[in-house]
NUNUVEX-219341 format. One record per atom (N, C-alpha, C): residue in three letters; x, y, z. Coordinates in steps of 0.001 Angstrom, whole numbers, padded with zeros to 6 digits, always signed. Each point is the difference from the previous one (the first is absolute). Layout:
# residues N
ALAXYZ ...
END
This chain:
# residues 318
UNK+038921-003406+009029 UNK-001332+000601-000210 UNK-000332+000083-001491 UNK+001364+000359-000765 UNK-000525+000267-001558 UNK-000344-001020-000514 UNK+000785-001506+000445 UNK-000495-001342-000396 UNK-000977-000603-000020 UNK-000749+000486+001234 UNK-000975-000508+000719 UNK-001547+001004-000851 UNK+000191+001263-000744 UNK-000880+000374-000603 UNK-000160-000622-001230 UNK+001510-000189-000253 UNK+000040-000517-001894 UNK-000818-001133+000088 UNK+000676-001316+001076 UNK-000703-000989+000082 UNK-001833+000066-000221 UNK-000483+000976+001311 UNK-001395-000045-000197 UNK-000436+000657-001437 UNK+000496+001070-000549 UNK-000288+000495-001476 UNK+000095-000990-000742 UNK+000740-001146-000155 UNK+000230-000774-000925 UNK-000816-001671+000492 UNK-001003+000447+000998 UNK-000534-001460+000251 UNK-001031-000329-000994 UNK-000450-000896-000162 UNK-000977-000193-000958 UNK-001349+000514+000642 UNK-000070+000120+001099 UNK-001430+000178+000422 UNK-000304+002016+000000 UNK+001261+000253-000034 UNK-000342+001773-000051 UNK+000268-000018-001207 UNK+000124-000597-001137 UNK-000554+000159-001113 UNK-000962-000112-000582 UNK-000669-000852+000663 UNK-001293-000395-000278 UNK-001118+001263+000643 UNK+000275-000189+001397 UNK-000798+001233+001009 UNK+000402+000828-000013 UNK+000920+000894-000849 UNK+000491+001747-000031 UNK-001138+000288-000967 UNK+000183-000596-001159 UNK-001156+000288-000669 UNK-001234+000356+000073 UNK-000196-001185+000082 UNK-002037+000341+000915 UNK-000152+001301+000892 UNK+001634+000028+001197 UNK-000351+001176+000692 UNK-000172+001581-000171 UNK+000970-000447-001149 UNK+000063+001316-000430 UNK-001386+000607-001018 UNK-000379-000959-000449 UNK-001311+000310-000789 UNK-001414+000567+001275 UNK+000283-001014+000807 UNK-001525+000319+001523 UNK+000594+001869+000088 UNK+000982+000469+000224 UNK+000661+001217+000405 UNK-000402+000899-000947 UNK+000416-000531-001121 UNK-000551+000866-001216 UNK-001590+000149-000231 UNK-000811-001049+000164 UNK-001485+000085+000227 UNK-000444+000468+001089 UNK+000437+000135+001103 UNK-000096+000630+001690 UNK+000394+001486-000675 UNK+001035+000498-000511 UNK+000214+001375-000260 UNK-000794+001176-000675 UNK+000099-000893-001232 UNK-000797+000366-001009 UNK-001584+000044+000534 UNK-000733-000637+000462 UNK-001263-000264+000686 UNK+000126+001330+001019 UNK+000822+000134+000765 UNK+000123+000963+000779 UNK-000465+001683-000644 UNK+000925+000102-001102 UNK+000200+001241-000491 UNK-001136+000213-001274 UNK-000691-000987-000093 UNK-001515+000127-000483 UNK-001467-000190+000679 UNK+000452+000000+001406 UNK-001094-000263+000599 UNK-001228-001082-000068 UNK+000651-001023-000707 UNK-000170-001435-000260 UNK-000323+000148-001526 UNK+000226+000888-001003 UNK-000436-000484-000916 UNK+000624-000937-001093 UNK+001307+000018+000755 UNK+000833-000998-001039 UNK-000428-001712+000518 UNK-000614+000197+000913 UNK-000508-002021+000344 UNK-001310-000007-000434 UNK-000495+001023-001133 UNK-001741-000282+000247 UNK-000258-000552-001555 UNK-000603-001205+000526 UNK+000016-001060-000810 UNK+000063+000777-001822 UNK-000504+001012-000467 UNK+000285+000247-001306 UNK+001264+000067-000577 UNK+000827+001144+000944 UNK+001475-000317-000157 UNK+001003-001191-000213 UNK-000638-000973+001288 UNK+000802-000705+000213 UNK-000458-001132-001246 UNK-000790+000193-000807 UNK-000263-000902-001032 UNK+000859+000867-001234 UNK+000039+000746+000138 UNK+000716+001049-001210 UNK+001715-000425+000056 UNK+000668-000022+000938 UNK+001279-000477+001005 UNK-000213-001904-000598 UNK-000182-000574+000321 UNK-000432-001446-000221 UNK+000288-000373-001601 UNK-001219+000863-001454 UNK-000110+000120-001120 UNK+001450+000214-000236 UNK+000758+000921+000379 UNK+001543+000928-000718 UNK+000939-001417+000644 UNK-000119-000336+001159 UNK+001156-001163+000840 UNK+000033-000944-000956 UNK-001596-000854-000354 UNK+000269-000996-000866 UNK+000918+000072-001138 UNK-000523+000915-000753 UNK+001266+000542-001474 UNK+001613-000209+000644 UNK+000093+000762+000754 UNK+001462+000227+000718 UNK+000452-001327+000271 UNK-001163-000969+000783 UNK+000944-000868+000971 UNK-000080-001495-001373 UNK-000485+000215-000792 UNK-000117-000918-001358 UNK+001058+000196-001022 UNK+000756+001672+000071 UNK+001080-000066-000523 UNK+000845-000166+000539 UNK-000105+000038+001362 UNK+001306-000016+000847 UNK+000436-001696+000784 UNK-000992-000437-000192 UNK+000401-001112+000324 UNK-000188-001207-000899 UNK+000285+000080-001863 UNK+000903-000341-000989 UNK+000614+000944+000092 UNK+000740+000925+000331 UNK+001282+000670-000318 UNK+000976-000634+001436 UNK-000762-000347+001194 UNK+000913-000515+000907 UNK+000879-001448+000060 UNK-000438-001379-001246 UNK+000511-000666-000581 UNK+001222+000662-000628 UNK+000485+001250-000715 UNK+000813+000411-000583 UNK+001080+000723+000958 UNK-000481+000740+000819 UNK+000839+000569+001889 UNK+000417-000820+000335 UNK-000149-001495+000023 UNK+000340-001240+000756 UNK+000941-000109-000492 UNK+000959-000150-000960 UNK+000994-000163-000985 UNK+000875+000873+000058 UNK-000125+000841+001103 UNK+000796+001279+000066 UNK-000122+000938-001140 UNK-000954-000125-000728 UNK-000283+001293-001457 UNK-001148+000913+000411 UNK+000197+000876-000720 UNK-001085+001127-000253 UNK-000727+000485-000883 UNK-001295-000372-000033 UNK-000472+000520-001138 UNK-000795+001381-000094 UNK+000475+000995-000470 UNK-000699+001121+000208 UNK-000715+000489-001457 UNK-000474-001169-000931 UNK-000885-000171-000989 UNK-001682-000480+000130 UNK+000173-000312+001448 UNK-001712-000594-000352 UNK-000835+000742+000023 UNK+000152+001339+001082 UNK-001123+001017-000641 UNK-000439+000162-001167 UNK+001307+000012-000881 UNK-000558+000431-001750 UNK-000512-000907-000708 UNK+000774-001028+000462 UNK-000684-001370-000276 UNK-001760+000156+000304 UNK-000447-000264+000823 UNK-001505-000225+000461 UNK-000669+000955-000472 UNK+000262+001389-000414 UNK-000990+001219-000837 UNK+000387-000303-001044 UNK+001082-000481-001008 UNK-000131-000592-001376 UNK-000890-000846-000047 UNK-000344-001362+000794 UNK-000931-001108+000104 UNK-001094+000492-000300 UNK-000223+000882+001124 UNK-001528+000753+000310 UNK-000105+000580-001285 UNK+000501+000929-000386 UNK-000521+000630-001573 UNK-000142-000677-001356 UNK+000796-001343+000210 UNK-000020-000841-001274 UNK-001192-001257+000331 UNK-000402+000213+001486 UNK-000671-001042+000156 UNK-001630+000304+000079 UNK-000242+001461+000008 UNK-000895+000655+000141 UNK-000481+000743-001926 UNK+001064-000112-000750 UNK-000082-000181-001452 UNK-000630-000771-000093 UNK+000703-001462+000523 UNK-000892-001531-000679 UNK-001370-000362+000405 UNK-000568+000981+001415 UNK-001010-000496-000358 UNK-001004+000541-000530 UNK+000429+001799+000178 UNK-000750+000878-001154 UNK-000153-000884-001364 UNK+000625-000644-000604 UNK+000319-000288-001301 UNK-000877-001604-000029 UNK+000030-000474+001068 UNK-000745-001728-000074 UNK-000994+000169+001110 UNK+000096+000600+000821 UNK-001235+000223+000773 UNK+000173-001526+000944 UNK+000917-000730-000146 UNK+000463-001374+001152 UNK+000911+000247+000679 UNK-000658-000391+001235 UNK+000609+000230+001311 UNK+000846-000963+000190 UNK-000158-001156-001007 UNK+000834-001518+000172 UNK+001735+000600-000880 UNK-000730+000738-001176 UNK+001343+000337-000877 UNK+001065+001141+000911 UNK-000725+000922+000545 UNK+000593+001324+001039 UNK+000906-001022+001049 UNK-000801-000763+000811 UNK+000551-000696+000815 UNK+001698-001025-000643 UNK-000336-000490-001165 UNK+000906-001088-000523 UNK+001311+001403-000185 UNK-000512+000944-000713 UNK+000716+001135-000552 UNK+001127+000597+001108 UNK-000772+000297+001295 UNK+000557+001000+000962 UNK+001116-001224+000409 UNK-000044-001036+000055 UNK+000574-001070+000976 UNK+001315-000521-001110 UNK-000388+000068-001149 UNK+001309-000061-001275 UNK+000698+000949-000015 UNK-000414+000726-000079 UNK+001282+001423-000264 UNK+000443+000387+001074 UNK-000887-000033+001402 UNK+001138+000317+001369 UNK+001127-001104-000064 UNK-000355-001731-000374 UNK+001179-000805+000121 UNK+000701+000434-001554 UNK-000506+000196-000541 UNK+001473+000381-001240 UNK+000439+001210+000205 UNK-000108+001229+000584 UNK+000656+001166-000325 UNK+001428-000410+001303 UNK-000588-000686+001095 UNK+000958-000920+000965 UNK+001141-000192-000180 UNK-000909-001324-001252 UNK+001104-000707-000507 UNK+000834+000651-000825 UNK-000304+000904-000682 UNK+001178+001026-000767 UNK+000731+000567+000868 UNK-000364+000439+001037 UNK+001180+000809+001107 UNK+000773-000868+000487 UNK-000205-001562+000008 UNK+000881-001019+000970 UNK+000992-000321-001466 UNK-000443-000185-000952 UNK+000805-000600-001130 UNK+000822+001138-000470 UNK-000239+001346-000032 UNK+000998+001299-000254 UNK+001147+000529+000741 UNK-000090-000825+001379 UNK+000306+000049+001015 UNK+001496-001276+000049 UNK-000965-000935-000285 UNK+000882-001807-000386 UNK+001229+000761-001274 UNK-001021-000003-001234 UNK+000597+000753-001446 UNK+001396+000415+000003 UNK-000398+001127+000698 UNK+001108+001074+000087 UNK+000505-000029+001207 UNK-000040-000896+001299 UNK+000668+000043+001086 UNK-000023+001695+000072 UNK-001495+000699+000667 UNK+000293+001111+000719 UNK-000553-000358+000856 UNK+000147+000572+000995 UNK-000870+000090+002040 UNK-001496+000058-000587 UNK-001110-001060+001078 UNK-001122+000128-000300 UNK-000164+001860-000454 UNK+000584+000432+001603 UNK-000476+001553-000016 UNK-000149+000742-001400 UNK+001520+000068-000367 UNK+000040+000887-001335 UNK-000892-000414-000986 UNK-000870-001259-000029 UNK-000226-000466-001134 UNK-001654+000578+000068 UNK-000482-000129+001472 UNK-001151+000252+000517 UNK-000334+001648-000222 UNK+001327+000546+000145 UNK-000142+001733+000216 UNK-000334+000287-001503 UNK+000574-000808-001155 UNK-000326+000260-001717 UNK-001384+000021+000183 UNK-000224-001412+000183 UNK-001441-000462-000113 UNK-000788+001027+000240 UNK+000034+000357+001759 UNK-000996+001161+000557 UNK-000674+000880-000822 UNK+001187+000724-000879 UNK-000053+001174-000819 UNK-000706-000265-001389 UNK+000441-001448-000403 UNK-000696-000095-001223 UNK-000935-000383-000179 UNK-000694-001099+001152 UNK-001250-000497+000112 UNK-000994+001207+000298 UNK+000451+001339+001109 UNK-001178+000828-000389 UNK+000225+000846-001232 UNK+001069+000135-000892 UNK+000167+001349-000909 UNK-000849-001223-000975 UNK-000759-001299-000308 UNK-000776-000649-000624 UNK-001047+000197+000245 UNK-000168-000069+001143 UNK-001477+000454+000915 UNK-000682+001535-000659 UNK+001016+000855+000288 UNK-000429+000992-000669 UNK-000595+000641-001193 UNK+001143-001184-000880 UNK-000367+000288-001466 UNK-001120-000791-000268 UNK-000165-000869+000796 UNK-001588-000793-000468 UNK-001032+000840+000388 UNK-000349+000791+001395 UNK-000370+000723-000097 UNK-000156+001216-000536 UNK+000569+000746-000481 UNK+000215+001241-000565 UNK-000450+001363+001402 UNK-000186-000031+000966 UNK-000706+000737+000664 UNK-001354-000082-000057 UNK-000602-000998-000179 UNK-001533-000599-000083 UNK+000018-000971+001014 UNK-001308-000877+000542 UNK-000404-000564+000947 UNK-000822-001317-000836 UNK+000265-001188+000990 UNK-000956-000943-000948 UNK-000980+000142+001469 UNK-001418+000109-000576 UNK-001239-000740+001257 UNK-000462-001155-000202 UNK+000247-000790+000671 UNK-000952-000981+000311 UNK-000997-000184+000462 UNK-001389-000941-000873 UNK-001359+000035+000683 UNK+000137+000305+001330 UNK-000994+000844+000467 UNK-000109-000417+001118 UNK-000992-001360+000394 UNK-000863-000815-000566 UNK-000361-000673-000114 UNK+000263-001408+000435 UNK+001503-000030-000828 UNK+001151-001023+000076 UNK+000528+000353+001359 UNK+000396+000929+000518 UNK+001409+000131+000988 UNK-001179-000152+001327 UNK-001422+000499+000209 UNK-001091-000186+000873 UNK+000350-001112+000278 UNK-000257-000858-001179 UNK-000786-001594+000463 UNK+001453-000802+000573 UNK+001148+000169-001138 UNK+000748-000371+001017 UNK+000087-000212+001465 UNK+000515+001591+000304 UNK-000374+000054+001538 UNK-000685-000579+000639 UNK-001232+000014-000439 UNK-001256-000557+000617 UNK+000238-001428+000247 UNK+001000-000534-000626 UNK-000023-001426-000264 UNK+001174-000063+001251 UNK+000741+000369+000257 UNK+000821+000103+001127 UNK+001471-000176-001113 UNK+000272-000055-001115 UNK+000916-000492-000571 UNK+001286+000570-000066 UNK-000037+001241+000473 UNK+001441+000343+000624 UNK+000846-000296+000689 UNK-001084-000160+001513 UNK+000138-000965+000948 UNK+000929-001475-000105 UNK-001427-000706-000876 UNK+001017-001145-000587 UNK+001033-000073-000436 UNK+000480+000609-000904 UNK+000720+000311-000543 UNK+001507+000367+001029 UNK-000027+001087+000546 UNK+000879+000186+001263 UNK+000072-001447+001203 UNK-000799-000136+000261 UNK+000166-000973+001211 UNK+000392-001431-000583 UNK-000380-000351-001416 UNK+000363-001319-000991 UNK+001830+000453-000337 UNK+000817+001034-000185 UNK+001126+000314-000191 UNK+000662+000232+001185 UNK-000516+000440+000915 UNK+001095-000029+001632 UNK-000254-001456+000446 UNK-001009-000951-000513 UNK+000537-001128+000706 UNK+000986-000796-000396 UNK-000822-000005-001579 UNK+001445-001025-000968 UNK+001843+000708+000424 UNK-000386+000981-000047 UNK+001494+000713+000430 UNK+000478-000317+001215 UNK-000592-000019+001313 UNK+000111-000343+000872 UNK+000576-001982+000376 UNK-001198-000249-001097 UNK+000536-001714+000139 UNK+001226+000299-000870 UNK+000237+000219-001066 UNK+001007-000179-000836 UNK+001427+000264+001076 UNK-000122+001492+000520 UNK+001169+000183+000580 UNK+000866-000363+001108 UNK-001108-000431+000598 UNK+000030-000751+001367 UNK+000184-001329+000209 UNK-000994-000896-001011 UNK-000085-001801+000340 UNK+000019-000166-001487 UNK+001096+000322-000596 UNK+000848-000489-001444 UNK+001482-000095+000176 UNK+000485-000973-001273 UNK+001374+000348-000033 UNK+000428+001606-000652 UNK-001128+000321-000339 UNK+000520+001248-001143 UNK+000130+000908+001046 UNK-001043+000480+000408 UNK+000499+001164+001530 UNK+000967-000099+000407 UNK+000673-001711+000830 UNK+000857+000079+000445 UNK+001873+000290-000433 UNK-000614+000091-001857 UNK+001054-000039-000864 UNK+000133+001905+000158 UNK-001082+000212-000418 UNK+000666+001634-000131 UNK+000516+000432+000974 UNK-000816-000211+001248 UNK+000775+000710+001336 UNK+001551-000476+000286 UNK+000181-001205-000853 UNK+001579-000543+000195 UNK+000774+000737-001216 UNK-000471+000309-000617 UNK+000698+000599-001059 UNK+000364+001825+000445 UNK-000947+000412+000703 UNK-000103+001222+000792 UNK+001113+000002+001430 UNK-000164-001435+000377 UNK+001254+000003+001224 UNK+001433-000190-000573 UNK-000091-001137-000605 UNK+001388-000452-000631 UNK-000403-000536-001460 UNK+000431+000706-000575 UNK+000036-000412-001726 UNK+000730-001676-000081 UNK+001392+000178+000279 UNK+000855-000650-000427 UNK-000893-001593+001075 UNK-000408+000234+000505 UNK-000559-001639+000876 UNK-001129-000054-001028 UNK-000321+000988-000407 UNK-001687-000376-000453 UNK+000573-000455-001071 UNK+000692+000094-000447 UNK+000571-000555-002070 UNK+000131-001255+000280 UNK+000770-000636+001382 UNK+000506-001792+000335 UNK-001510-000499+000439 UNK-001149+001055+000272 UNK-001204-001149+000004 UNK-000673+000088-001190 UNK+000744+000400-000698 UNK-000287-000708-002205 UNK-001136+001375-000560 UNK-000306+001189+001055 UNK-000631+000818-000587 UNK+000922+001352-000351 UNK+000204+000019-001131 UNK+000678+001401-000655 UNK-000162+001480+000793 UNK+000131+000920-000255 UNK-000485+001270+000344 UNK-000848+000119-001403 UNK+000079-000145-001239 UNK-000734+000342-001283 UNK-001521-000401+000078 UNK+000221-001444+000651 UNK-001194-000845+000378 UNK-001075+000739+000406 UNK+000705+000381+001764 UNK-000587+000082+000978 UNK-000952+001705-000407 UNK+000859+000936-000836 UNK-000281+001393-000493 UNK-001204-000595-001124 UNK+000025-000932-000577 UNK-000715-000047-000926 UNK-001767-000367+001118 UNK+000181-000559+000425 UNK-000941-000894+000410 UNK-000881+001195+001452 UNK+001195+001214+000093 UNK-000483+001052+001117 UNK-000512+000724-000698 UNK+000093+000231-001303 UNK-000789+001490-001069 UNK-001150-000820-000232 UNK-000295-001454-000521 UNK-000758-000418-000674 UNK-001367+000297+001273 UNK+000315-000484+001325 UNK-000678+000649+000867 UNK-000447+001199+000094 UNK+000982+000422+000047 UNK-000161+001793+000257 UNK-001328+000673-001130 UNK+000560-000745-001467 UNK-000958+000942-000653 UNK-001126-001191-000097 UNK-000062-001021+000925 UNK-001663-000375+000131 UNK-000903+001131+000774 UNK+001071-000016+001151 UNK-000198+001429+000934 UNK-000652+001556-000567 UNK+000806+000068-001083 UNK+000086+001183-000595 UNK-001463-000008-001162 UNK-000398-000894-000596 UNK-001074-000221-000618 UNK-001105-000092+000379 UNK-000086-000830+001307 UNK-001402+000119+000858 UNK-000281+001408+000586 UNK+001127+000728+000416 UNK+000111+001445+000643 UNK-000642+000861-001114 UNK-000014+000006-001233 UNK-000158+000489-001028 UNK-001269+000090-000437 UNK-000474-001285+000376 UNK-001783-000599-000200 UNK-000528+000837+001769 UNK+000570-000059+000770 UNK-000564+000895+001241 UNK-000220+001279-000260 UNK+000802+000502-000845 UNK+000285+001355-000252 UNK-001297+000159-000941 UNK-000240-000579-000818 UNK-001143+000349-001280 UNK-001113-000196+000778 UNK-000542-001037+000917 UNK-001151+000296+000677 UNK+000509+000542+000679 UNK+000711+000365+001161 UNK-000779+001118+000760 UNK+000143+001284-000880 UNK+000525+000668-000702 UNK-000037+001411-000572 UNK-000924-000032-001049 UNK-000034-000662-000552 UNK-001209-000148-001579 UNK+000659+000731-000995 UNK+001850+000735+000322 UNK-000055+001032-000964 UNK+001336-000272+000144 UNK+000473+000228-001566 UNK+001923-000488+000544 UNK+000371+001608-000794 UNK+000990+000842+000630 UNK+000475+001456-000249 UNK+001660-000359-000238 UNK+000432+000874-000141 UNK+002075+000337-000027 UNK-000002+000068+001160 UNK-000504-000066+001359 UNK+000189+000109+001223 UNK-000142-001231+000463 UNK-000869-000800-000145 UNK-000398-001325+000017 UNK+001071-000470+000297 UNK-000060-000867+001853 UNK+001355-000961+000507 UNK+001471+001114+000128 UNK-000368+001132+000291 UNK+001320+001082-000171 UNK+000964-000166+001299 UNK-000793-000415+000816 UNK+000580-000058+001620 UNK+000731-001476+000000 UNK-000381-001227-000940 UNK-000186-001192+000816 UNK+001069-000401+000354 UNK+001732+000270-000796 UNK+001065+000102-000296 UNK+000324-000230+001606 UNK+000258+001454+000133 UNK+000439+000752+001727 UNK-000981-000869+000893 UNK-001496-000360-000017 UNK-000745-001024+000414 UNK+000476-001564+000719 UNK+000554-000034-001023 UNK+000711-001625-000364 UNK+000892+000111+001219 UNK+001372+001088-000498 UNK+000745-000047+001180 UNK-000072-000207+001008 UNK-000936+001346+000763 UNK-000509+000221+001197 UNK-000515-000963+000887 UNK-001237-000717-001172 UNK-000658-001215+000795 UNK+000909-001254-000148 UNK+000901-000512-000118 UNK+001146-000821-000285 UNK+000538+000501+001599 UNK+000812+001204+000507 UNK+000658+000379+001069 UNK-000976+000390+000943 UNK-001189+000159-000556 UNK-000390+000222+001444 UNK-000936-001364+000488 UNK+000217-000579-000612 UNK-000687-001817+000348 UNK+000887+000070+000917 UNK+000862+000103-000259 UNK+001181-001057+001068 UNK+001096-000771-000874 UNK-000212+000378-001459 UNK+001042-001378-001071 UNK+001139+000478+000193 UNK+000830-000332+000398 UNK+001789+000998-000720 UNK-000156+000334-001431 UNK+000498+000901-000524 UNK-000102+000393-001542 UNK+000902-000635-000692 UNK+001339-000670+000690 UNK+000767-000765-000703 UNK-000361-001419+000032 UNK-001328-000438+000628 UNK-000302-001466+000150 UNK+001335-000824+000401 UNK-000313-001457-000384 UNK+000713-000698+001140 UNK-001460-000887+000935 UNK+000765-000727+001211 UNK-000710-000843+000324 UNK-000992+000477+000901 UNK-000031+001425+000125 UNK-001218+000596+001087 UNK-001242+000826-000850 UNK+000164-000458-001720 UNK-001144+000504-000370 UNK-001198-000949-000199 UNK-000897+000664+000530 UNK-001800-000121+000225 UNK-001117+000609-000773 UNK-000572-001037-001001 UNK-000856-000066-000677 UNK-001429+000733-000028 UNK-000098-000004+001461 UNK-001041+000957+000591 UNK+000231+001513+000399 UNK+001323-000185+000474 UNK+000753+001337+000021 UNK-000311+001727-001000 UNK-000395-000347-001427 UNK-000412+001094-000375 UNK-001689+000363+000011 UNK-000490-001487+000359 UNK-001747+000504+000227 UNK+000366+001384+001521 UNK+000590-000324+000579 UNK-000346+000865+001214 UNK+000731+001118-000354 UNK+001103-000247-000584 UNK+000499+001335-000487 UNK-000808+000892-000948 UNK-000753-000314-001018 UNK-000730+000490-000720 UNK-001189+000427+000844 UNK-000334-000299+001270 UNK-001412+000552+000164 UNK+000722+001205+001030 UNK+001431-000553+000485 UNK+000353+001286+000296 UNK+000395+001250-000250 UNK+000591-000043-001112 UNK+000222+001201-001709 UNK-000977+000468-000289 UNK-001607-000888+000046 UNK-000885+000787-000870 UNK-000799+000518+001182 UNK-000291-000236+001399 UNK+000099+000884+001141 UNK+000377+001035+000051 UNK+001335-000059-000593 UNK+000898+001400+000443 UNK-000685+001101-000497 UNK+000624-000881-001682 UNK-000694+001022-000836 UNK-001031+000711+000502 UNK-001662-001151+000121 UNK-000567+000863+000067 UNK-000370+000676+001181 UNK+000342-000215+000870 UNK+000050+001036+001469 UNK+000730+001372-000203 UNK+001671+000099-000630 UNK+000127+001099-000097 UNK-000751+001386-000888 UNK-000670-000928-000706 UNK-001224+000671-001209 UNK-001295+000596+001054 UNK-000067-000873+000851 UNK-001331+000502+000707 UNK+000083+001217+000953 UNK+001463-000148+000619 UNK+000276+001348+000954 UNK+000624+000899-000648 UNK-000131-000230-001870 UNK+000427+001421-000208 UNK+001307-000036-000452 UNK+001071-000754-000314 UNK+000593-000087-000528 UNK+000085+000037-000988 UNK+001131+000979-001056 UNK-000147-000281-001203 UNK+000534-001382-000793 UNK-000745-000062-001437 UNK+000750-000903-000541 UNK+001288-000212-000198 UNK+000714+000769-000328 UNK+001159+000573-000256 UNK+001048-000742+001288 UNK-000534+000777+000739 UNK+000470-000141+001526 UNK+000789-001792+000490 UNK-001992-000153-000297 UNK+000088-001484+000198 UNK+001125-000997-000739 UNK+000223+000604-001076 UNK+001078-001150-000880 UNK+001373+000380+000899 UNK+000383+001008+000768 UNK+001082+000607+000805 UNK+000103-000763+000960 UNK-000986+000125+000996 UNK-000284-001339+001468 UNK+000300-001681-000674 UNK-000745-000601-001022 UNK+000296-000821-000839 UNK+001376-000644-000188 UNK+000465+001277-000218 UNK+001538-000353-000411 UNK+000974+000137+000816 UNK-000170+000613+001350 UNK+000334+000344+001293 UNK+000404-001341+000942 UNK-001573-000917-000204 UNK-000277-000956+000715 UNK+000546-001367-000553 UNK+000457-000010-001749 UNK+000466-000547-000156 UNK+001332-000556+000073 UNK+000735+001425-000199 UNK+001692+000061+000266 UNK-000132-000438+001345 UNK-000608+000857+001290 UNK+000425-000631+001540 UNK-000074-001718+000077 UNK-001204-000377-000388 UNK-000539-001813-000256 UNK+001487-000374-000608 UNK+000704+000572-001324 UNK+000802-000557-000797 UNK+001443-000128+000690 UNK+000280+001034+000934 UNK+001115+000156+000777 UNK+000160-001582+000694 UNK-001176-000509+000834 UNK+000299-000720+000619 UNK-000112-001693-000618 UNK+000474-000048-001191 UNK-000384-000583-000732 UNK+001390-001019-000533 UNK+000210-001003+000226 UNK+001363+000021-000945 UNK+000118-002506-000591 UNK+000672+000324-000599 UNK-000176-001205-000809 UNK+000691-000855+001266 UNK-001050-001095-000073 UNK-000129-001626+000601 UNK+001246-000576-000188 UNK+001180-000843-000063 UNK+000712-000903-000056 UNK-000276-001290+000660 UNK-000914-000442+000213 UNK-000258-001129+000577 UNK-000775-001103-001038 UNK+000235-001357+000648 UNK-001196-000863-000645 UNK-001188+000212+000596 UNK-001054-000252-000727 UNK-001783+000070+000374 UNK+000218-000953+001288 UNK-000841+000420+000363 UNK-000351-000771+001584 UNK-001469-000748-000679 UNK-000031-001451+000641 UNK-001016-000786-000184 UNK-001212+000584+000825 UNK-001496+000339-001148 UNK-000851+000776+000281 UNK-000893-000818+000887 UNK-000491+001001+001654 UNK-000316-000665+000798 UNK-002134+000186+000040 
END
């Protein structure tokens, strides 16, 4: 009997469909205990706005999960972007320079965590946990406890233009092709199952880490440009959640957190619209904030329990 559950837990198709289900349950609940106001279309556009950010960092940070690593830097990562990228255009007033800006420094602050990492041979983790701390104690000091605003003018027309949108749906596809119908996808997830096979098909682990951040903080830069239009205003709070975010929508997609050959590219879009659900449902019935980071972290350890590293080769994607 215990075989026969592991088996179905571990099929590919209840990885795929636990997900989704569990999100309909969470929107059936939540809907319940607001008397529909969590499905009424304002909300559910408010829910949608926060997912994109989430599922744009989380899925460049899921190129880096695939490899069996962790990065628990991109939150700080993407509110540094946002505040340095929301400088540049106070300062040039081009949306072409903000854009070039946010998309450089998410791939270089990356690339410093993968090469500090290479450098000094420490665990992505430890190297990521420095980062965390120092990328916002920068954040801070650029701010001083002040706020930058952005036109509203600028962040309107955006919108208006649908360019967030673009923006999100132009990065889950390339990611999607990349990870799926490339050799490179199929390299990290082998490097995530078996290192030592993935080195005899001529790709390093240094490689494969280099080439998962450079993603990640494309990820992390566009998330950054989401963040400045939709808020118009970057604070010391700015991206404070996205960290624990990342995780969440990573495990509750359906990805294993140690990657390997059952991680899915699409996997943190659904996870992210299910995190920022949570979130905001437990906000609507009254939950405190506080609270909420408790359930958060609740839901993550149980998800994490059942969780454990791949040893296999990738299975040819069907």
């Amino acid at each position: 009997m215990g075989e026969k559950i592991s088996r179905i837990k571990e099929n590919r198709w209840t990885l795929i469909m636990l997900p989704i289900l569990m999100l309909l349950v969470i929107g059936f609940f939540f809907a319940s205990m607001t008397k529909g106001n969590f499905i009424r279309a304002r909300n559910l556009n408010v829910i949608l706005q926060q997912a994109m950010i989430v599922a744009t960092v989380s899925t460049g940070a899921c190129f880096i999960f695939a490899t069996g690593n962790i990065n628990i830097a991109m939150g700080s990562c993407t509110a540094l972007v946002a505040t340095l990228a929301a400088m540049i255009y106070m300062a040039t007033k081009s949306l072409f320079i903000m854009f070039a800006t946010a998309v450089l420094l998410g791939i270089a602050i990356m690339i410093v965590c993968v090469l500090l990492s290479a450098v000094l041979n420490v665990m992505v983790i430890h190297v990521t946990i420095v980062m965390m701390i120092l990328l916002a104690a920068i954040q801070s000091v650029i701010l001083g406890g002040s706020s930058i605003d952005l036109p509203y003018a600028m962040t309107s027309g955006v919108k208006n233009a649908y360019v967030p949108y673009i923006i999100f749906t132009g990065f889950v596809i390339f990611s999607i092709v990349v990870f799926h119908f490339t050799s490179i996808g199929r390299h990290l997830k082998m490097i995530g199952s078996n290192e030592k096979c993935a080195e005899l098909t001529g790709l390093t682990r240094i490689r494969a880490l280099v080439v998962s951040f450079v993603i990640a903080g494309l990820g992390a830069g566009l998330a950054a440009l989401l963040i400045v239009f939709r808020t118009g205003s970057i604070t010391n709070t700015t991206g404070g959640t996205i960290n624990t975010d990342v995780m969440l929508a990573i495990v509750l997609g359906g990805m294993p957190v140690f990657g390997g050959s059952k991680s899915r590219a699409f996997a943190p879009v659904i996870g992210a619209v299910t995190v920022t659900a949570l979130n905001n449902g437990l906000l609507m019935i009254g939950v405190s904030a506080s609270l909420v980071q408790g359930v958060r972290g609740i839901v993550f350890l149980l998800l994490l329990m059942g969780n454990k590293r791949a040893v296999l080769l990738p299975a040819r994607e069907g």
